[in-house]
C-alpha positions in Angstrom: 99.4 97.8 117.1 103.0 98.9 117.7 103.0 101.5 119.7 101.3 102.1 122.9 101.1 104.5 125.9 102.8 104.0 129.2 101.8 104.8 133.0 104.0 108.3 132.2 101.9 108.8 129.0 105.0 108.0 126.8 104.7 106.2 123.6 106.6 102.7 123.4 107.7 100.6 120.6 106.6 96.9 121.5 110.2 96.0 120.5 111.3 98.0 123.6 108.3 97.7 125.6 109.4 95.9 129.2 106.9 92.8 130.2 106.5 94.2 133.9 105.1 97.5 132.5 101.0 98.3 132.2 100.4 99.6 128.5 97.4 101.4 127.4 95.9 102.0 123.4 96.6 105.7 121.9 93.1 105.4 120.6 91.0 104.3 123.5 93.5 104.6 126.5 92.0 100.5 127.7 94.9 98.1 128.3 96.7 96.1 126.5 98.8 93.4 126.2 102.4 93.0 125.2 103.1 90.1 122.6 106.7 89.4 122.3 108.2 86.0 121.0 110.6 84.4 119.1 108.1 83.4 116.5 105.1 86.3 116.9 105.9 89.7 115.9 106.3 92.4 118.1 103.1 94.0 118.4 100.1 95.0 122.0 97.0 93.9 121.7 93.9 94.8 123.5 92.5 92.7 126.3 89.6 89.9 124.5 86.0 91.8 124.2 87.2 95.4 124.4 86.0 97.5 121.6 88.0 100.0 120.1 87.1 102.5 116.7 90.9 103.4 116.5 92.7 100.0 116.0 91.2 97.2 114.7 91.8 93.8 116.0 93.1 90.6 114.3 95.8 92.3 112.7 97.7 90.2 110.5 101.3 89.1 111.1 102.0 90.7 107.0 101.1 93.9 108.4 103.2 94.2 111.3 105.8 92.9 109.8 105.5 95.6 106.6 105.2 98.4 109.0 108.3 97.8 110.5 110.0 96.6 107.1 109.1 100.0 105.5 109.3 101.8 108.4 113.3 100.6 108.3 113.3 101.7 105.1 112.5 105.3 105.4 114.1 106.0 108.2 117.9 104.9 106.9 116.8 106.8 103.8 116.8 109.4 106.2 113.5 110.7 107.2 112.0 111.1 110.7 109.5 108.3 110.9 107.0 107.3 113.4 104.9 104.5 113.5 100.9 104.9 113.7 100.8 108.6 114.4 98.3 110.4 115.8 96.8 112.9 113.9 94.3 114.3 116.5 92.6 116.7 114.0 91.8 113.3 111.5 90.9 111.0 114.5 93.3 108.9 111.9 96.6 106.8 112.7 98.6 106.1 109.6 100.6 103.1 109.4 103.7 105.3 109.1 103.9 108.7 109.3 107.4 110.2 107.9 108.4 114.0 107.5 111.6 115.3 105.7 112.6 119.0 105.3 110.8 121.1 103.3 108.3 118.6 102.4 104.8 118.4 103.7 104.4 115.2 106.1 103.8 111.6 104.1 101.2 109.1 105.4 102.3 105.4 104.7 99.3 103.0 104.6 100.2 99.3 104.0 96.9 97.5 103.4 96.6 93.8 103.6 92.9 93.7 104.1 89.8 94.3 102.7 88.7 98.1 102.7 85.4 99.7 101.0 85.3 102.4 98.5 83.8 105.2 101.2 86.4 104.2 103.5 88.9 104.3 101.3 87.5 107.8 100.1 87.3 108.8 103.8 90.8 108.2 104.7 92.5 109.4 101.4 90.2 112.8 101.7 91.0 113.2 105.7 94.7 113.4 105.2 95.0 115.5 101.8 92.6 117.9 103.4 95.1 118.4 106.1 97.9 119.2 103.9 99.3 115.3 104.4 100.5 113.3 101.4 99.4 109.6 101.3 100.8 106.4 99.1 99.3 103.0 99.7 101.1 100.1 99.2 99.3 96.7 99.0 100.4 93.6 101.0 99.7 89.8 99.0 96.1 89.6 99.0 96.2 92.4 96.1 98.7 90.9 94.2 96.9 89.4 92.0 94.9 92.4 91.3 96.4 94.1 89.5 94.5 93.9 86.4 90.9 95.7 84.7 88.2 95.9 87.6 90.7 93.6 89.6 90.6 94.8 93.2 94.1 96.3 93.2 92.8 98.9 90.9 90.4 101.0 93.7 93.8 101.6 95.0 95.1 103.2 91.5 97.4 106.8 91.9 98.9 108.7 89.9 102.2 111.0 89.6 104.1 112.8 87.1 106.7 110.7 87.2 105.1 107.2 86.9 102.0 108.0 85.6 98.8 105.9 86.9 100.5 103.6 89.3 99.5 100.8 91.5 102.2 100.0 94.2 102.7 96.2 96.0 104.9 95.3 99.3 106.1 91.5 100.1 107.4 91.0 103.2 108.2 87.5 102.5 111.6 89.4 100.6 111.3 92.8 101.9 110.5 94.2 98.5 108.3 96.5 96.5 106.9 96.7 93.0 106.1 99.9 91.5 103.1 99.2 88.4 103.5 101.9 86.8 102.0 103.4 83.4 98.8 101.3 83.7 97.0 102.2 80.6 93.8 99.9 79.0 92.5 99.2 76.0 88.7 98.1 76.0 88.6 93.9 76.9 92.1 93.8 76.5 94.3 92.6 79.9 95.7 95.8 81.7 98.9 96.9 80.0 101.4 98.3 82.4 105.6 98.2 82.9 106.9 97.4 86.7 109.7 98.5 88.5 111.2 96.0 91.5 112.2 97.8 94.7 114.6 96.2 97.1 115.6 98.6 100.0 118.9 97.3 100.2 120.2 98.4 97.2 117.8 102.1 96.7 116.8 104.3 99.1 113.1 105.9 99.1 114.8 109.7 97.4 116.0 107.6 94.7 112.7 105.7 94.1 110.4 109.2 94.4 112.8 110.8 91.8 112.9 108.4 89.6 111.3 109.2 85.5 111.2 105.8 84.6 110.5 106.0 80.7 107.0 105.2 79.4 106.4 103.2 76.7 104.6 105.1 73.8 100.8 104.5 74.0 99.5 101.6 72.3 97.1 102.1 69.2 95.8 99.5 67.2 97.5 99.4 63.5 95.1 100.4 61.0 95.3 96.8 59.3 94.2 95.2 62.1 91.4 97.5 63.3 88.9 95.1 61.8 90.0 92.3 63.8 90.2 94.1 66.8 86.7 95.2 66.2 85.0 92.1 65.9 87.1 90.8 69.1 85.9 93.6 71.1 82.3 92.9 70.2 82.9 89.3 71.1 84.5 90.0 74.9 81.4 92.7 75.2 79.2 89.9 75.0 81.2 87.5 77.3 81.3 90.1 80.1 77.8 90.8 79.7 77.9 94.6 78.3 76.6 93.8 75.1 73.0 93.8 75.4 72.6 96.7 77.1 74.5 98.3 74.4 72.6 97.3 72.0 69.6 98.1 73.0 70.9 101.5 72.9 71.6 101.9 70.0 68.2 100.1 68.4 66.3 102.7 70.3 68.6 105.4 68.2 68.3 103.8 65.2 71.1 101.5 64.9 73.2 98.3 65.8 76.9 98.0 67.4 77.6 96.6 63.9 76.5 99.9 62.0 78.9 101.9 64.6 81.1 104.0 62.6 84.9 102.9 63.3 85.6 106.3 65.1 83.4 105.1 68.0 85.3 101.9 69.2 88.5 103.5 70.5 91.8 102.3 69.2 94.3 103.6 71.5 95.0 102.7 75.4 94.1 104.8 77.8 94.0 105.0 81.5 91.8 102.7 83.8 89.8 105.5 84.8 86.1 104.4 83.9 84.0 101.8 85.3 82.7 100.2 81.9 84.7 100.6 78.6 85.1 103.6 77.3 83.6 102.2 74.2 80.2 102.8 76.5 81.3 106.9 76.6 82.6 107.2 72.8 78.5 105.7 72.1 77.0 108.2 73.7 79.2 111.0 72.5 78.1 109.8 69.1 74.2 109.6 70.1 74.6 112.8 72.0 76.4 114.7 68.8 73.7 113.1 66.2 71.0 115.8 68.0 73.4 119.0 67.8 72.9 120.9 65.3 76.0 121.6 62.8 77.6 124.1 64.7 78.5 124.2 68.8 80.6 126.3 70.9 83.4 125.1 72.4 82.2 125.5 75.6 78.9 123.5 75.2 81.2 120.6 73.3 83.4 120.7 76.5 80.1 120.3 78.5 78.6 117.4 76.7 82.2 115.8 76.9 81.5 116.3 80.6 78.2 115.3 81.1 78.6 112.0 78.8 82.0 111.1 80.9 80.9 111.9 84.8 78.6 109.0 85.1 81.1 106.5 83.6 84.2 107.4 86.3 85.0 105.1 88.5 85.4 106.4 91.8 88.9 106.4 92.0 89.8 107.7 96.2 93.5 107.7 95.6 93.7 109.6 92.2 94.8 113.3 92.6 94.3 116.4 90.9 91.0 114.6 89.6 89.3 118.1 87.9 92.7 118.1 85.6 92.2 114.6 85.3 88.9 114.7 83.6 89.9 117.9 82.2 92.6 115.6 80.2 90.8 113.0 79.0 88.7 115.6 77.7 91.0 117.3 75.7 92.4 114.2 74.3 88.7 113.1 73.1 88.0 116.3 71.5 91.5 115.9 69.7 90.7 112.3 68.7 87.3 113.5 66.8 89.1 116.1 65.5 91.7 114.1 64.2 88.8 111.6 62.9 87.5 114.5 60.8 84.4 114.3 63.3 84.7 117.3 64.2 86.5 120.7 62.7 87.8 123.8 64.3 86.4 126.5 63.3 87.1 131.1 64.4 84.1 130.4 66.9 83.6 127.0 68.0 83.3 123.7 65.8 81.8 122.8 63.2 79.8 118.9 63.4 80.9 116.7 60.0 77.2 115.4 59.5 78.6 111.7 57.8 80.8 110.9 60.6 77.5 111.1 62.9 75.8 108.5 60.8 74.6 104.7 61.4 76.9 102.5 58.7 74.6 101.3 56.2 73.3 97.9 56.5 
């Protein structure tokens, strides 16, 4: 930790902390020990054996060192910044906690180790339902995961501005790297354009403004669909989908081979499922071959829905999720439409009966 409590119950930087004083933890109030040198970084520590649910021991030297770096960063870009706050109501400390005018409060968490899904979940969920703001940033063990299922991706946000985002820190050069736009295409490496961030030449008002441009969405020409087709079927079967899948469609009837082309999806999307969303477009199809020819718009909504919830990934970090799923949605509907699989009609849509068939063999 970097912060502790002194005998008058004021918190102390370990950079200013004074060797002949007693320190105590924030979390647990136990003593601790000051660890100062010209190679160690800054930092207490509790004494060996003490237990404490607030700070966890064995804290790397890349995280202390990133909380400071970042914590520099903030503050001469002119926010009021303190380090591992405590937010009483959360029993939570953020690495960094910075505030700005007319802004609700930002948590900074700079994660270097391992962290589960429910904790993950936990945290994110404690601090938005607080009215805090939270952006992780991920120190070097994540740096190579930033690909599909890597383990980068549990970390995966989103904002107007950049999109679905996955955001790195490397204290080695004091420097940041915004993935931003991360958009997949089934078995196909993780698409996504990245922005460097070095402190000393852009402050943090810059970077949270910025509109970077997106690319347009990548779609699979026409010409090539065939191709693209047979290679997806091919990676299915290396990464162990396949089987499954076509099993499921022999007990409907069919093969993955007599799919028609509407069901394997063309165009990137966002990394928001846990299988390929080849697995949701197959059991839209199966799910709109028992419909009858007509169905309101509210019950297609609701078989969207109901084909699509199993399939998220549990995505802690993501927010607004209910528009989330509302878009991808939308922009299914609008891709059967646009396949002729559907057709709008005065009171709901209308089911085109040969785009819901098995290919013939």
């Amino acid at each position: 930790m970097l912060i502790a409590v002194d005998q008058s119950a004021h918190l102390t930087n370990a950079l200013q902390a004074k060797r002949q004083t007693d320190y105590f933890c924030p979390g647990c109030m136990a003593p601790v020990t000051l660890k100062r040198g010209t190679v160690t970084i800054a930092h207490f520590a509790h004494c060996p054996g003490r237990a404490c649910t607030t700070f966890s021991e064995g804290e790397t030297a890349e995280h202390l060192l990133g909380k400071r770096q970042l914590a520099t960063w903030f503050e001469n870009s002119g926010y009021q910044v303190q380090l591992e706050a405590p937010l009483a109501q959360l029993h939570q400390r953020p690495d960094i906690l910075v505030q700005a005018p007319h802004q609700a409060p930002l948590a900074i968490e700079f994660q270097c180790s391992p962290l589960s899904n429910q904790r993950l979940w936990e945290r994110t969920a404690g601090y938005r339902q607080h009215g805090y703001r939270v952006l992780w940033l991920l120190g070097r063990p994540y740096h190579k995961g930033v690909r599909t299922h890597g383990k980068a991706l549990k970390f995966l946000q989103n904002s107007s501005n950049w999109g679905y985002f996955v955001l790195l820190w490397d204290v080695q050069t004091n420097t940041g790297a915004l993935n931003y736009h991360l958009m997949s295409l089934d078995c196909e490496p993780l698409m996504h354009q990245v922005l460097r961030l070095d402190p000393t030449q852009v402050i943090v008002n810059q970077v949270l403004a910025m509109q970077p441009p997106l690319r347009a969405v990548s779609t699979i020409a026409y010409h090539f669909q065939h191709y693209q087709r047979n290679l997806l079927m091919g990676r299915l079967r290396q990464q162990g989908y396949q089987r499954d899948l076509q099993n499921f469609c022999y007990q409907h009837g069919g093969t993955l081979q007599l799919l028609p082309d509407w069901v394997v999806p063309m165009v990137a999307k966002p990394p928001l499922l846990s299988v390929p969303y080849l697995v949701w477009y197959l059991h839209l199809f199966i799910t709109l071959r028992a419909q009858s020819e007509w169905i309101a718009d509210a019950q297609l909504h609701d078989l969207c829905w109901q084909t699509l919830r199993p399939l998220l990934a549990r995505n802690a970090c993501i927010r607004h999720r209910g528009m989330v799923n509302t878009t991808l949605i939308t922009d299914v509907i609008n891709e059967l439409t646009a396949q002729q699989v559907l057709v709008a009609t005065a009171t709901g849509w209308q089911l085109n009966l040969a785009q819901l068939r098995w290919k013939k063999r």
